[in-house]
C-alpha positions as a Markdown table, in Angstrom:
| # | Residue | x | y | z |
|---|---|---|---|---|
| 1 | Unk | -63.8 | 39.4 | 9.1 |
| 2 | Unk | -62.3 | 36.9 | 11.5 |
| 3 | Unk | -58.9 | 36.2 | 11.5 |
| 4 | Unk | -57.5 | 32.7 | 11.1 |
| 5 | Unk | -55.0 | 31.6 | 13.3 |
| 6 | Unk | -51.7 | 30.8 | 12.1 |
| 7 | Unk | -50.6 | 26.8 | 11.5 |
| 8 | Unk | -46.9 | 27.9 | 12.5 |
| 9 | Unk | -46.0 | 28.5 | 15.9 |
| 10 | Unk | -43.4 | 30.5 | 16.4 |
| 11 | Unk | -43.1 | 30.0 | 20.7 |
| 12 | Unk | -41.7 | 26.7 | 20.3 |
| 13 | Unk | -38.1 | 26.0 | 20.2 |
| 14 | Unk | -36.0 | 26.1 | 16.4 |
| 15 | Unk | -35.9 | 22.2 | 14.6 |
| 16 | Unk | -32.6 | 21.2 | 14.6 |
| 17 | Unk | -31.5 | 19.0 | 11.7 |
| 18 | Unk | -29.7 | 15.7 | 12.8 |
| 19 | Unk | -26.5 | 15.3 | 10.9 |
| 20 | Unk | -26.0 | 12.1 | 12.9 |
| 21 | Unk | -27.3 | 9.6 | 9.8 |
| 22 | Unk | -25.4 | 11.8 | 7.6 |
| 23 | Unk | -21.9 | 11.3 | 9.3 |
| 24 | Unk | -22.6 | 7.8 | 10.2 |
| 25 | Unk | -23.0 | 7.0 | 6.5 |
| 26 | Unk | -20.1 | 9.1 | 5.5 |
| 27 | Unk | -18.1 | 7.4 | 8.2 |
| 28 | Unk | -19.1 | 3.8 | 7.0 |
| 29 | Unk | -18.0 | 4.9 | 3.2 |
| 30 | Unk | -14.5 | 6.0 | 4.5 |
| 31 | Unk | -13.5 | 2.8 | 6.2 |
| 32 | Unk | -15.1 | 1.2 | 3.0 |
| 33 | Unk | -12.4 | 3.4 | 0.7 |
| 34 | Unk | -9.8 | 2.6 | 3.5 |
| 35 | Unk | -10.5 | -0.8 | 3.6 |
| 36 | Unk | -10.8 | -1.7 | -0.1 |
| 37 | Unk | -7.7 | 0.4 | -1.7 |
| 38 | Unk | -4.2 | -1.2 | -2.3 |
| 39 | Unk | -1.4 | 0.2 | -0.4 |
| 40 | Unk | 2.0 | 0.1 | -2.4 |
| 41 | Unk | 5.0 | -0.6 | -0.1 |
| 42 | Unk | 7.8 | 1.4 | -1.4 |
| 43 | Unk | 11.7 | 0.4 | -0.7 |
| 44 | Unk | 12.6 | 3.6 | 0.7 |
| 45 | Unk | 16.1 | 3.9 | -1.9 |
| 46 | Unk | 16.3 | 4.7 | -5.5 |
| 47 | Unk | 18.3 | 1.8 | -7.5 |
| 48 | Unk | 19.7 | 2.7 | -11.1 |
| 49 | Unk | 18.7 | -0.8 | -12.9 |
| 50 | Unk | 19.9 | -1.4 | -16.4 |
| 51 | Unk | 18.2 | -1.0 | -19.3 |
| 52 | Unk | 16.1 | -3.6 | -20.5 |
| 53 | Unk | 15.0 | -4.3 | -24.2 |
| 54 | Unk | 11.0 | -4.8 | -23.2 |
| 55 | Unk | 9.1 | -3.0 | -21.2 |
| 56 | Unk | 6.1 | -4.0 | -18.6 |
| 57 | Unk | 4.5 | -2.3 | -16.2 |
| 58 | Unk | 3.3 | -4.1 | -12.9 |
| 59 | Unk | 1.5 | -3.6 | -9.6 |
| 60 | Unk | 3.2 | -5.0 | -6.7 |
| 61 | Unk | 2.1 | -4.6 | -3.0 |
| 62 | Unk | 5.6 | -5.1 | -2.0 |
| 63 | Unk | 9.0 | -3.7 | -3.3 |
| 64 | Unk | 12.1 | -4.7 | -1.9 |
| 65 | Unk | 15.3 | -3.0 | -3.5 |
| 66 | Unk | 18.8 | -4.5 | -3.5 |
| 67 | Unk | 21.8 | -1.2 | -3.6 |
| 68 | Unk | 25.0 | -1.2 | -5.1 |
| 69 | Unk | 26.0 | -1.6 | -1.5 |
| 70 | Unk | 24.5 | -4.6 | -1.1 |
| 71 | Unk | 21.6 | -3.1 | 1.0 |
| 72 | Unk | 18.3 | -4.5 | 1.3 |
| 73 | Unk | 15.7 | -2.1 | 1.9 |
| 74 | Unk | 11.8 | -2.7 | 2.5 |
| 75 | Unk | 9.4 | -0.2 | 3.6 |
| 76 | Unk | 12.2 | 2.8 | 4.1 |
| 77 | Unk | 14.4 | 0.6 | 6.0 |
| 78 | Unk | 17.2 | -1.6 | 5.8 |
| 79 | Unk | 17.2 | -4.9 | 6.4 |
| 80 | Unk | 19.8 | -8.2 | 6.9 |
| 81 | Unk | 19.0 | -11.2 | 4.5 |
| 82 | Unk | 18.2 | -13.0 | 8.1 |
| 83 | Unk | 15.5 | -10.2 | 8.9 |
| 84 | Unk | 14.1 | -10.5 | 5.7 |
| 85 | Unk | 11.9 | -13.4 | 6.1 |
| 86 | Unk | 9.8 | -11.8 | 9.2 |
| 87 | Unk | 9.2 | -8.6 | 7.3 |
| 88 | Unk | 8.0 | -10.3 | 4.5 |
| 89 | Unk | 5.6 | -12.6 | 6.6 |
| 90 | Unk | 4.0 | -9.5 | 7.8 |
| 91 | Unk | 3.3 | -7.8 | 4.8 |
| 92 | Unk | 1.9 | -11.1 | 3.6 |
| 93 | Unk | -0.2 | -10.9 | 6.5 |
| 94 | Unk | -1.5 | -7.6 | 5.5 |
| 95 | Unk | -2.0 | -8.6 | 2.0 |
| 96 | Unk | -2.0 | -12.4 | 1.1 |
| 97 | Unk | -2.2 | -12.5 | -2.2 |
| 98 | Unk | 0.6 | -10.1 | -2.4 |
| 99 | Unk | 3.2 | -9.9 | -5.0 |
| 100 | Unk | 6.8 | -8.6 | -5.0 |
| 101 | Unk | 9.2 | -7.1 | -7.3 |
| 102 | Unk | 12.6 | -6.6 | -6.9 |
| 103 | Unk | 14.8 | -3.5 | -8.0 |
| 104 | Unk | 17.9 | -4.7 | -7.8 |
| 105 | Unk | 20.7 | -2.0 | -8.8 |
| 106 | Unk | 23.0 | -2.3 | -11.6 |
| 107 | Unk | 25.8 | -2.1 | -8.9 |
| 108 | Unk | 24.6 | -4.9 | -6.8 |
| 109 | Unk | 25.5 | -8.3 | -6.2 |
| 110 | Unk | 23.7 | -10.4 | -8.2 |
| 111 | Unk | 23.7 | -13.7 | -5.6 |
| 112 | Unk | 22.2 | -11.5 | -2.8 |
| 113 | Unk | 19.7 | -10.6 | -5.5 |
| 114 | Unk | 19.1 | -13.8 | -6.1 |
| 115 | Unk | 19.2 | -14.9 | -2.5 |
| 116 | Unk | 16.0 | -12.5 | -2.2 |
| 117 | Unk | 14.3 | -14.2 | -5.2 |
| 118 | Unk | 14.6 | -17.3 | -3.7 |
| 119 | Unk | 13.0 | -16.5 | -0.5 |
| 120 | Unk | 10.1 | -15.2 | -2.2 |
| 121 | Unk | 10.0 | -17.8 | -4.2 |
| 122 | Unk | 10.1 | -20.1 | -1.2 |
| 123 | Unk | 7.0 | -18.1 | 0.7 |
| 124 | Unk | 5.2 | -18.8 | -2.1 |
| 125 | Unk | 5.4 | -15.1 | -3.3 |
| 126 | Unk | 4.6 | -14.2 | -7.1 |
| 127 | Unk | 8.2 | -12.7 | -7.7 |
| 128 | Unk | 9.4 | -9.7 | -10.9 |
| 129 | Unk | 12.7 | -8.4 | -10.9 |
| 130 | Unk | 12.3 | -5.2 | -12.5 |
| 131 | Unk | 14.6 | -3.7 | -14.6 |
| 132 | Unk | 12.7 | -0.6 | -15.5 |
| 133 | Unk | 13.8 | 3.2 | -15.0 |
């Protein structure tokens, strides 16, 4: 009885599987996920607001918080009411349809609260002054 010869060859060299695709698509779904998601900007300080008698929940991409010492703070830093303006044009440019909310503290100074309302206001940003805890 002849022998057949065998369809596999085992002289040549191993077949390597390409994971180049692979990553490539993988890659191409993390900038998509990166890309897509909404980054919340938080004030960097902890303000103790008042109570309020209703309560709403919102989703701003920016937060800027007003301290009992009259602080403004944006993004873990403090800023003037004269450097407020340029810090606020970036994040717009990051996110133009951006909206804010203030926290302003219990403590604070009502007309520097203000003050920051009406430059939002003025930018043409969707403005909440949140009273929530």
């Amino acid at each position: 009885m002849a022998r057949r010869a065998s369809r596999v060859n085992t002289d040549e060299e191993e077949v390597e599987l390409n994971m180049t695709p692979m990553l490539d698509v993988v890659f191409i779904l993390l900038i998509f996920f990166i890309v897509t998601s909404v980054f919340i900007k938080e004030p960097g300080v902890d303000t103790i607001r008042p109570d309020a008698v209703t309560e709403e929940r919102q989703t701003p991409s920016m937060l800027v918080a007003v301290t009992a010492d009259n602080e403004i703070w944006v993004n873990n830093r403090v800023y003037e009411m004269n450097e407020l303006r340029g810090v606020i044009e970036q994040l717009l440019q990051e996110n133009p349809l951006g909206k804010a909310m203030i926290q302003g503290d219990e403590g604070a100074n009502i007309g520097l609260i203000l003050d920051v309302q009406e430059l939002l206001t003025e930018m043409e940003v969707e403005v909440k002054i949140s009273t929530l805890q």
